[in-house]
C-alpha positions in Angstrom: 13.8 -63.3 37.1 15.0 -66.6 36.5 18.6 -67.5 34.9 19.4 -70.1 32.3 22.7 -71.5 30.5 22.8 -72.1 27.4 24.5 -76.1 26.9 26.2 -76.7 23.6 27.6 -79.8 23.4 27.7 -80.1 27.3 29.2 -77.4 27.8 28.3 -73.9 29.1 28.6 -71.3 26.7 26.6 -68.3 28.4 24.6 -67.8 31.0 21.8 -64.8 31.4 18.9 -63.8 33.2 15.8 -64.3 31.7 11.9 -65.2 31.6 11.0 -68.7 30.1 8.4 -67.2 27.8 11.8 -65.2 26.5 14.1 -68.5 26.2 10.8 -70.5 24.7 10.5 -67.2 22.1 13.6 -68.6 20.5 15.2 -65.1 20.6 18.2 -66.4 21.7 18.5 -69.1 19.6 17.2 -72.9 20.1 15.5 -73.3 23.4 16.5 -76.7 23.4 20.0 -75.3 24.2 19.0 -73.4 27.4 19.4 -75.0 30.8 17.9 -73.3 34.0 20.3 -72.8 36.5 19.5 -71.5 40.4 21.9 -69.5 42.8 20.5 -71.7 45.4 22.2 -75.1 44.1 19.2 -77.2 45.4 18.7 -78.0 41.8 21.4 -78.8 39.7 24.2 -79.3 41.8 25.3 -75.8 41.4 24.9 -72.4 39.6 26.1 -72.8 35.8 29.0 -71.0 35.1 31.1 -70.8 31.5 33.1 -73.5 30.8 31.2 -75.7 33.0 30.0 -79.1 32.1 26.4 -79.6 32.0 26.0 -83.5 32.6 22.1 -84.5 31.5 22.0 -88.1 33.4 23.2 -86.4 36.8 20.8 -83.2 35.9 24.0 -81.5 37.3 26.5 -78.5 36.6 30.1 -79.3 37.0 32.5 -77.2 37.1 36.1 -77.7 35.5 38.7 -80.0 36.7 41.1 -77.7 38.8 43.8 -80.4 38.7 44.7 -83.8 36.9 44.8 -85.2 39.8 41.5 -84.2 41.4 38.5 -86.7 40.9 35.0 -86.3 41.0 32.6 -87.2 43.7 29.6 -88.8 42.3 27.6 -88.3 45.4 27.9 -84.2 45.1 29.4 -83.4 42.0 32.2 -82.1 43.3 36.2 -82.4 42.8 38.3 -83.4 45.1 42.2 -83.4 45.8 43.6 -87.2 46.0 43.9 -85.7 50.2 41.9 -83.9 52.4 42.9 -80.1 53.1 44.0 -79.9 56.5 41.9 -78.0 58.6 44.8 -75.9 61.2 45.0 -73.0 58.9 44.9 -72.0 55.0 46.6 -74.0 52.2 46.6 -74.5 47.9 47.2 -77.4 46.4 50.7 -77.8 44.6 49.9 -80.8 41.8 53.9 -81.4 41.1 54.1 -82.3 45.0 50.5 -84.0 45.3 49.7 -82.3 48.5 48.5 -78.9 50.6 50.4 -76.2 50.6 50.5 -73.9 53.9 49.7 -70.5 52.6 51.2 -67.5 55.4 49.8 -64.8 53.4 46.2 -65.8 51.8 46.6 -62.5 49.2 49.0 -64.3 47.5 47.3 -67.6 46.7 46.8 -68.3 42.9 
């Protein structure tokens, strides 16, 4: 079984498991739409998911922008906070502050 998203204006709309004979049938609408994704992320950058961006020059899923301030790393595809995460323990970013967070109780991390 293979799985596909379906890209309408560069975005993700749905994503289902399928056979490309089905997606080709046009059963679910325009097959020109329909993007295969992997679970692997060797291809694509990563598996589609709503919402995400599907970006046709990079061949590459992206996901949404957690944060204004975040940018994205052309190399990976990736966002990143304007820091690194410090690596001593378990934080969240706090965008009014512009920096990590220490989280004491990971169950309560939004």
């Amino acid at each position: 079984m293979s799985y596909f998203a379906q890209v309408q204006n560069g975005i993700v709309r749905r994503v289902i498991a399928a056979e490309q004979d089905f997606i080709d049938s046009g059963a679910v609408g325009d097959p020109a739409t329909w993007v295969q994704t992997f679970y692997n992320n060797n291809i694509r950058y990563r598996f589609a998911g709503i919402g995400y961006t599907y970006d046709s020059q990079r061949d590459a899923f992206i996901a949404p922008q957690p944060f204004p301030s975040w940018t994205l790393n052309e190399a990976t595809c990736d966002w990143e906070a304007p820091m690194p995460m410090p690596k001593d323990g378990m934080y969240s970013w706090n965008e009014e502050k512009g920096e990590w967070d220490a989280v004491s109780n990971p169950m309560l991390v939004p």
